[in-house]
Structures are given as structure tokens and as C-alpha cells.
C-alpha positions in Angstrom: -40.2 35.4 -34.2 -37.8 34.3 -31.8 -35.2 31.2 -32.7 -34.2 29.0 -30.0 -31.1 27.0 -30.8 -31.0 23.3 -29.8 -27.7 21.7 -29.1 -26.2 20.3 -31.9 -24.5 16.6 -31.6 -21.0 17.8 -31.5 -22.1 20.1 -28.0 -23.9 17.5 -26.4 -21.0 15.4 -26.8 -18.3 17.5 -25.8 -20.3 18.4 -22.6 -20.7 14.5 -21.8 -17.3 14.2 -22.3 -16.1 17.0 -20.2 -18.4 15.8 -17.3 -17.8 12.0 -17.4 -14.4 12.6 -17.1 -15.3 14.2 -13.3 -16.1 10.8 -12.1 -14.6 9.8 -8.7 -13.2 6.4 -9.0 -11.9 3.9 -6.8 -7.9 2.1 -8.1 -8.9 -1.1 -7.3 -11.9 -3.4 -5.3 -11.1 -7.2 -3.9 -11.0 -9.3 -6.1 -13.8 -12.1 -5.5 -11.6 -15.0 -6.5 -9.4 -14.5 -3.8 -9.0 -17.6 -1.8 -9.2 -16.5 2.4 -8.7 -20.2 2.8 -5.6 -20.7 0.8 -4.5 -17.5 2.5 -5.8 -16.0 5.2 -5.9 -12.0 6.7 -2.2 -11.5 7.9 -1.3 -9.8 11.1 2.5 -10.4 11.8 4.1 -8.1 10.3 4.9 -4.6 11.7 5.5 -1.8 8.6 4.0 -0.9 6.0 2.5 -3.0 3.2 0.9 -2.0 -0.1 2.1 -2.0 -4.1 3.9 0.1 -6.6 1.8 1.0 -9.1 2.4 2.7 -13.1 -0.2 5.9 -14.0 -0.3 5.2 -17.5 -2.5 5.7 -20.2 -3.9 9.1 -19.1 -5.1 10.6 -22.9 -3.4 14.0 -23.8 -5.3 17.2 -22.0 -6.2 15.4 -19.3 -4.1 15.2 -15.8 -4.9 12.7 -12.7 -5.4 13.8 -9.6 -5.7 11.4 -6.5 -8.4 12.6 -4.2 -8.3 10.4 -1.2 -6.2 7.9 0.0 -7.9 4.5 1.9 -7.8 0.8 4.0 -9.6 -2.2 3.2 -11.0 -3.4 6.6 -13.2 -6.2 4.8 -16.6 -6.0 3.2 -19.5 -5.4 5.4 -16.9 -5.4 8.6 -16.0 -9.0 7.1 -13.1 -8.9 9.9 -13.8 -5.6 12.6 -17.7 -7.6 13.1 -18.8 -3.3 13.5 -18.2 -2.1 10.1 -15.5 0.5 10.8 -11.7 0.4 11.2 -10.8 -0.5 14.8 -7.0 0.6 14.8 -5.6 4.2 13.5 -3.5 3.5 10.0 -0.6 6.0 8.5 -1.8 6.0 4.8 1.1 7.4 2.7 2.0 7.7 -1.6 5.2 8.2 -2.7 6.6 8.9 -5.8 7.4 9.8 -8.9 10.4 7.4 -10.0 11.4 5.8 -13.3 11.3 2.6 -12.0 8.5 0.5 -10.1 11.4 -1.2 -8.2 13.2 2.6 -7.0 13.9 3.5 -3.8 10.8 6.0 -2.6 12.7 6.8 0.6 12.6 10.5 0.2 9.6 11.1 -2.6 6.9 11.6 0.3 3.7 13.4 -1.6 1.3 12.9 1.4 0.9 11.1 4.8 -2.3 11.5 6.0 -4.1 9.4 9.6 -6.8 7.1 9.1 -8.3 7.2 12.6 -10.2 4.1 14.4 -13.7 4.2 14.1 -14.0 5.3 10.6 -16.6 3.7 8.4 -16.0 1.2 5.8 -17.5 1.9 2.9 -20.1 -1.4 0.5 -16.6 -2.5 -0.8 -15.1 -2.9 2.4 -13.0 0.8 2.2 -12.7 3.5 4.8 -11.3 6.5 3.1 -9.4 10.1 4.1 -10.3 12.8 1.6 -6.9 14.9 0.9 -6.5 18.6 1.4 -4.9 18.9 -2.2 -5.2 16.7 -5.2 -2.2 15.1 -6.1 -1.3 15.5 -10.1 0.0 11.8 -11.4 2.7 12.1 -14.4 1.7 9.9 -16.6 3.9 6.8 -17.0 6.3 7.4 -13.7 6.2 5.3 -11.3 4.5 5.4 -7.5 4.4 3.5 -3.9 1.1 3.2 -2.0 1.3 2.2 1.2 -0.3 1.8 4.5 0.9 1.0 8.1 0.1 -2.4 9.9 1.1 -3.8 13.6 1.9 -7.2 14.1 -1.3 -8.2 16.8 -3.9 -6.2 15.1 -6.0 -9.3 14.0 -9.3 -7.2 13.0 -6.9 -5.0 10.6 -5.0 -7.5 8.9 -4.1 -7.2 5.3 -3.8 -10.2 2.2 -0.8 -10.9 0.4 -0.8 -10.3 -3.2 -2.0 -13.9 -4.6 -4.0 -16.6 -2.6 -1.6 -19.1 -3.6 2.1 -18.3 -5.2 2.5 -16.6 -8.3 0.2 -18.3 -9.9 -2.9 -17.9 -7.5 -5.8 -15.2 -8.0 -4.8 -11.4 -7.2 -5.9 -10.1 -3.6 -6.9 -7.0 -5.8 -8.9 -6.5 -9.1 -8.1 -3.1 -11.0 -11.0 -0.8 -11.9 -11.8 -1.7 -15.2 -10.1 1.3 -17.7 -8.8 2.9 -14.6 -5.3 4.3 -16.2 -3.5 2.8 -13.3 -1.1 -0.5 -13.5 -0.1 -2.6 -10.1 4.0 -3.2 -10.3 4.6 -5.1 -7.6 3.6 -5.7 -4.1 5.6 -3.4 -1.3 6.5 -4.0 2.1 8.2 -0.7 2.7 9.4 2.4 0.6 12.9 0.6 -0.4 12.0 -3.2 -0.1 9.4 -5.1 -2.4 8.0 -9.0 -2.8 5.6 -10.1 -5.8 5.2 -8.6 -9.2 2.4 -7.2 -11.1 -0.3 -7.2 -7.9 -0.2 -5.8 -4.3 -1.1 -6.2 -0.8 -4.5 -5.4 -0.5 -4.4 -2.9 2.2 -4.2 0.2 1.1 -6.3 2.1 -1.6 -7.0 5.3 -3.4 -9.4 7.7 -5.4 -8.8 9.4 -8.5 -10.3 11.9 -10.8 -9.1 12.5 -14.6 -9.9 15.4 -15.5 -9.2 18.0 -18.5 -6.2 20.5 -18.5 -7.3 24.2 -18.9 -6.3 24.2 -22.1 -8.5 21.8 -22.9 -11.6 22.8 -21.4 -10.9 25.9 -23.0 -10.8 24.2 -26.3 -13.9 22.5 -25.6 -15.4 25.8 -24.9 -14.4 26.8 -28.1 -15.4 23.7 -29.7 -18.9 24.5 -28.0 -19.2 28.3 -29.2 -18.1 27.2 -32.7 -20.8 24.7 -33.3 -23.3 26.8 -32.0 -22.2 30.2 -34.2 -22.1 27.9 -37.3 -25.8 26.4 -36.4 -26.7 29.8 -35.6 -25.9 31.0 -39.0 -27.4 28.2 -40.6 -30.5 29.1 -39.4 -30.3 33.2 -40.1 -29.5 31.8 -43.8 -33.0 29.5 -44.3 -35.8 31.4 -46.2 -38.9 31.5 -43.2 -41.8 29.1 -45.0 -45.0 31.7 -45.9 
């Protein structure tokens, strides 16, 4: 008679784990306490605007990788009235350094084009997928940024609280996302606001295990399944 093993606990959860941790997610969403009237879109400036930001927390065997890189052009075309961006936008991250407050000047990881006409996405994001991943070290320091024309009214962006320091943040953090806002950025060496950002620019990220570790979760896998295996030769077969 043929035995067919079922998985035991220990591989179900090890295969959760190992796929869960595939997930696409986005850094941050607007936050819904933001106040437009206290502080409306902005689009005076000419530059670049975004936030520093910490990758912290990322659990050993794992690495982050950021996967696209994105513009908040309002929720359902709050501000374009079409849905889509309506100007092109140089979306660029920087990094790593020691310091939230260092000087990113010459750390350029990617610069990629957000073109007009993109879509914006149910929270209000139009994205650019990247040709590589991007590996985060965990607890250094990066910029995020994206460019903004003084004139472009449809495109603006929202400083990082509604009201002062102590208004709501433009942006809310992904819940458990391993990613910590530093401070707001108007270029790659000049910065204004602590602990938030512009809301303007945004990314994707994955966390996903090192080789190692999926190789020890393979192992993991094979080793429940020899032991249940050997139970099972080991039972007398009821008569």
C-alpha cells in the first residue's frame, strides 16, 4: 500500500513564510488626516522634493530590494481631473550614508523618467518598474526624491505636515514596512522638517530571503518530511 505524506505544520509554515515575504509593498500612502485646507498642493518651487528615509528593521536572512520608484499625482486624479500624470518627473534614490542629514551628492543608485500620461494607480501613485532591484543595507541611510517645476499646478506636491511641526504628516508609513521617514528633502544636500517628508515621491519594495536562507528553509522542509517519513515506516500496519 502506497503512503502519501501530508505536510507537517513546521512545512506549511516555512512555505508561508518564505512566500509572504514576496509581497510587493508600497513605503508609504497619504495620510487621510492631512489638512489640503491648512496647506494646500504646492507648485513654486523648482527642484527636487522628497524625504530621507532609514531601512531598518529588516530581520537577519532577509535583504530589501526596491522594485519601482513613483509620484503621487492625487487620488482618483484628485488634481490632473484625467487620472494620469500630466508632466514628465525625474524620480531618483540616493544613498547609502550614515546619517539621514549627509550630503547624497554623489551616491546616485538610480534615476529613472516618469513620463506624462502615465496612470495613477487607487492610491493616487503612478509608478516606474526598475530594471534592477536595488539591495537596502539595513540601518544606512537614503534620499528619495523627485523633480518638480514651479508652474506645474496639476503636479504639485504637500509639504511634510499640514500645519507646523505639530500638524498631521502629508504621508502615513505602511504599517510594519521596515522603512523610517528622517526628514523632508528639498535637494540631495539641503533638507527642512524632521521625521516626515514631502509627499511626492514614492517607492516599492520586496523583502525577501537571502540564499542561504532559502536554502535553510529547504532543508528545514526535507528534514521535517524525512523525520515524518520515518515515523510512518516505524508504525505497525493495523490487521
Amino acid at each position: 500500500m502506497k503512503r502519501f505524506l501530508r505536510p507537517t505544520g513546521l512545512g506549511v509554515l516555512l512555505t508561508f513564510a518564505a512566500t509572504s515575504a514576496l509581497a510587493q509593498t508600497d513605503f508609504y500612502t497619504e495620510n487621510p488626516s492631512y489638512s489640503l485646507s491648512l496647506n494646500p498642493p504646492k507648485s513654486g518651487y523648482s527642484g527636487n522634493v522628497g524625504l530621507s528615509f532609514q531601512a531598518t528593521n529588516v530581520l537577519t536572512g532577509q535583504t530589501m530590494y526596491v522594485t519601482a520608484l513613483g509620484f503621487y499625482a492625487g487620488t482618483n486624479g484628485e488634481w490632473t481631473g484625467a487620472g494620469t500624470v500630466d508632466y514628465d518627473h525625474t524620480l531618483s534614490l540616493w544613498g547609502p550614508a550614515g546619517a539621514g542629514n549627509a550630503n547624497f551628492g554623489s551616491l546616485n543608485l538610480a534615476s529613472v523618467t516618469l513620463n506624462a500620461g502615465t496612470a495613477v494607480d487607487a492610491d493616487g501613485f503612478a509608478w516606474v518598474t526598475l530594471n534592477s532591484p536595488i539591495a537596502l543595507a539595513n540601518n544606512s541611510y537614503y534620499s528619495l526624491l523627485t523633480s518638480v517645476t514651479s508652474g506645474q499646478t496639476t503636479d504639485p506636491y504637500l509639504d511634510p505636515y499640514d500645519n507646523g511641526s505639530t500638524g498631521n504628516s502629508a504621508i502615513s508609513v505602511t504599517s510594519g514596512a521596515p522603512l523610517k521617514p528622517y526628514e523632508g528633502a528639498y535637494s540631495t544636500s539641503g533638507y527642512a522638517y524632521s521625521g516626515s517628508g514631502y509627499l511626492g515621491p514614492n517607492l516599492q519594495f520586496q523583502v525577501v530571503p537571502e540564499p542561504a536562507s532559502l536554502a535553510l528553509l529547504a532543508g528545514g522542509l526535507a528534514a521535517a518530511l524525512i523525520s515524518r517519513r520515518r515515523t510512518s515506516h516505524r508504525r505497525p500496519i493495523a490487521r
